[in-house]
C-alpha positions in Angstrom: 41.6 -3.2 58.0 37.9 -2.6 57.9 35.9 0.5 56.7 33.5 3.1 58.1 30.8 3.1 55.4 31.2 6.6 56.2 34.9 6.7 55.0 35.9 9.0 52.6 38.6 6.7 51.1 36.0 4.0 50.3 32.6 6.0 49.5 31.6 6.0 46.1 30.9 8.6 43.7 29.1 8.6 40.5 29.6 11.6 38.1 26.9 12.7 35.2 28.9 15.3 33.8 27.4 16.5 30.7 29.2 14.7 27.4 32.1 16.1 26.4 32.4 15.4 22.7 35.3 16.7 20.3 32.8 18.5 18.4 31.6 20.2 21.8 34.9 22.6 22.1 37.0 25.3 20.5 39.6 24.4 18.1 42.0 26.4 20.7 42.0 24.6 24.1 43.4 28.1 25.2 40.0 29.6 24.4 38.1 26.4 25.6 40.0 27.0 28.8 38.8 30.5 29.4 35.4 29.0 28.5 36.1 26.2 31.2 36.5 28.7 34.0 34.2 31.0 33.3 31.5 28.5 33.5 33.3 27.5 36.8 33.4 30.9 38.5 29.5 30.9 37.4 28.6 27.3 39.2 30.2 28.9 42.0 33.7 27.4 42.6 35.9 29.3 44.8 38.8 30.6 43.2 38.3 29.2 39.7 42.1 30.2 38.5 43.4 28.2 41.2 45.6 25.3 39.4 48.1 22.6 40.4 51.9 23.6 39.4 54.0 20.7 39.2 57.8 21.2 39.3 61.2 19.4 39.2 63.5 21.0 41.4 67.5 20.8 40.9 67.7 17.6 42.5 65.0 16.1 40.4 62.7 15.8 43.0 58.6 16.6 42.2 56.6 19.4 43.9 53.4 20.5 43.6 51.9 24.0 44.9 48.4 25.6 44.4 49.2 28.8 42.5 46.6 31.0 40.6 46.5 31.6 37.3 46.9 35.2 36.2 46.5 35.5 32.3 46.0 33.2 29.2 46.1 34.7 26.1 47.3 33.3 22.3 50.9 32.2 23.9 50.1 30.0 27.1 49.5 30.6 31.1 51.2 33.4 33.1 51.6 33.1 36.9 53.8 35.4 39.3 56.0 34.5 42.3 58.9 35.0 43.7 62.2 33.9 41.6 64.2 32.9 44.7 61.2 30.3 46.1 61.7 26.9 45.6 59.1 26.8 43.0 60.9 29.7 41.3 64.4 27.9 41.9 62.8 24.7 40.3 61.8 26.7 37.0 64.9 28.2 36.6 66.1 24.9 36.6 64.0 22.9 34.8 61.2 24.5 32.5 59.2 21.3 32.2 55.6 21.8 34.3 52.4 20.4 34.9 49.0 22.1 35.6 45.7 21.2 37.0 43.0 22.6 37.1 40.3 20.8 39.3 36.9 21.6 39.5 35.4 19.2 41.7 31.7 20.5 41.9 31.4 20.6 37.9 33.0 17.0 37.5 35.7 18.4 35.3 39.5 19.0 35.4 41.9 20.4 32.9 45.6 19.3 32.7 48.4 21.2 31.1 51.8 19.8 30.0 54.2 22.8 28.9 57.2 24.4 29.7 57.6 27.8 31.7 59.8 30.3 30.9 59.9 34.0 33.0 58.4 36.6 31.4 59.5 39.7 29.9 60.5 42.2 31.9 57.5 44.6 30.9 54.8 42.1 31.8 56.1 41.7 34.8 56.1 44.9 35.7 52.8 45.6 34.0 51.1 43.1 36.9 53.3 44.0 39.8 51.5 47.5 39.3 48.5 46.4 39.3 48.4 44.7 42.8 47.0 46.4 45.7 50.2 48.1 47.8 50.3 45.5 50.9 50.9 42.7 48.5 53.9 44.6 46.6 55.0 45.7 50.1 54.9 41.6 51.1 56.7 40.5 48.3 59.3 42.8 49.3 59.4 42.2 52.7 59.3 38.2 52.6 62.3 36.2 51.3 60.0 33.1 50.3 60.4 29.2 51.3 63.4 30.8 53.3 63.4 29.7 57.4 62.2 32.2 59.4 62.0 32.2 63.4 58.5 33.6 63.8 55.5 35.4 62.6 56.5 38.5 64.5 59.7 38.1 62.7 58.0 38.2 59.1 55.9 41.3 60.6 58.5 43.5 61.5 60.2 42.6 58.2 56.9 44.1 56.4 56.8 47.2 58.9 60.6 47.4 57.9 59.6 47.9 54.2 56.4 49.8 54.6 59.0 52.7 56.2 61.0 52.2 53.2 58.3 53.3 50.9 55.8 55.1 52.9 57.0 58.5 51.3 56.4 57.2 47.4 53.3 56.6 46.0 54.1 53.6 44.1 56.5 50.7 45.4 58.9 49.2 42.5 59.0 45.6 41.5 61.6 44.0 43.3 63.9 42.1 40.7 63.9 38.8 42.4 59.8 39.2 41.8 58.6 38.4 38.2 55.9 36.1 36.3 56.0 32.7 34.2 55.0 32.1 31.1 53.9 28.7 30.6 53.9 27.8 26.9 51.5 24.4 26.1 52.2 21.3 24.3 49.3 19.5 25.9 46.1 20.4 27.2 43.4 17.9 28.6 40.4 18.2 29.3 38.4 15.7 31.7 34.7 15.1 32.4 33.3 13.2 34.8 30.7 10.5 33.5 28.8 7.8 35.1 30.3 4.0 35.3 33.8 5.3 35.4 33.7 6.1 31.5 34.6 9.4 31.9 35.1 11.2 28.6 39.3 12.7 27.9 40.0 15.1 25.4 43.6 15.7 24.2 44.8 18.4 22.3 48.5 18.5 21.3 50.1 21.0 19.8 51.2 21.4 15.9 52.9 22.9 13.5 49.5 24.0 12.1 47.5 24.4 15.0 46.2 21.4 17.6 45.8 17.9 17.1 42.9 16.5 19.1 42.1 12.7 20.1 39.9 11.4 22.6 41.7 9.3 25.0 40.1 5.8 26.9 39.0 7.0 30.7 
């Protein structure tokens, strides 16, 4: 089969990230992380937070799913959904995750290798209130990765829920609703480098802190 030279699938790329060298980032990949999408929210990538999840569902079958990140702090990554969705389903089943973060106009990508586990009920809560109301009306209203006959269907299921509420001023968080928290064993972080030899730093976690090693691109 030949090729437009215009083909994506054959074109090209050469990367010139700037060198990544062990020396270069924070003892905590958790920290180095935040720094990571900072400086990607800065260079202008959309949705900087947005990240890869990676799940094994009951069956032991993989899916991945863009979901956004919502929270890093000392403990690992916290993302919300919907317990009863098939990503939710697959956590509750098997904690074992993947993340990816890829940040295609900087050249770099960060992968996580962890286990999530749902998060307290508090914290949960705590982030449920602080949505704007249509989305904590939609999360009531939609039953998600369940069949549904039509959009007008899904609509009247949200008008159905904004009657139910439209006399309080807040709307509770529905129990099958809740956050992840996804606790790191692994984190690596890619860079883009001309020739191919693009520069992989691994941290893993210790019983003192991180190991970190570069790895051969």
């Amino acid at each position: 089969m030949s090729a437009s030279p215009l083909d994506p699938l054959t074109k090209r790329q050469d990367y010139g990230s700037l060198a990544l060298e062990e020396g270069s980032l924070l003892p905590n990949p958790l920290e180095q992380l935040k720094v990571w999408i900072t400086e990607a929210e800065e260079a202008g990538v959309y949705e900087p937070n947005a990240m890869v999840l990676s799940t094994i569902d009951p069956d032991g079958n993989p899916s991945s799913r863009t979901v956004l990140l919502r929270g890093v702090d000392e403990t690992g990554l916290y993302f919300y959904t919907d317990y009863g969705s098939r990503k939710g389903l697959a956590l509750l089943a098997h904690s074992a995750v993947s993340l990816v973060f890829p940040w295609y106009l900087q050249h770099r990508q960060v992968k996580v290798f962890g286990h999530a586990m749902p998060t307290e009920t508090e914290v949960s809560d705590a982030y449920f209130t602080s949505r704007p109301r249509d989305s904590q009306i939609g999360a009531w209203a939609s039953d998600q990765s369940q069949p549904i006959d039509s959009r007008e269907s899904l609509e009247a299921k949200v008008r159905q829920m904004e009657a139910k509420f439209e006399n309080s001023d807040t709307v509770p968080r529905p129990e099958k609703w809740g956050g992840f928290l996804v606790e790191p064993e692994r984190i690596e972080f890619w860079a883009g480098r001309t020739s191919r030899l693009h520069d992989r730093i691994t941290f893993t976690k210790a019983s003192d802190g991180w190991d970190v090693q570069r790895l051969q691109p």
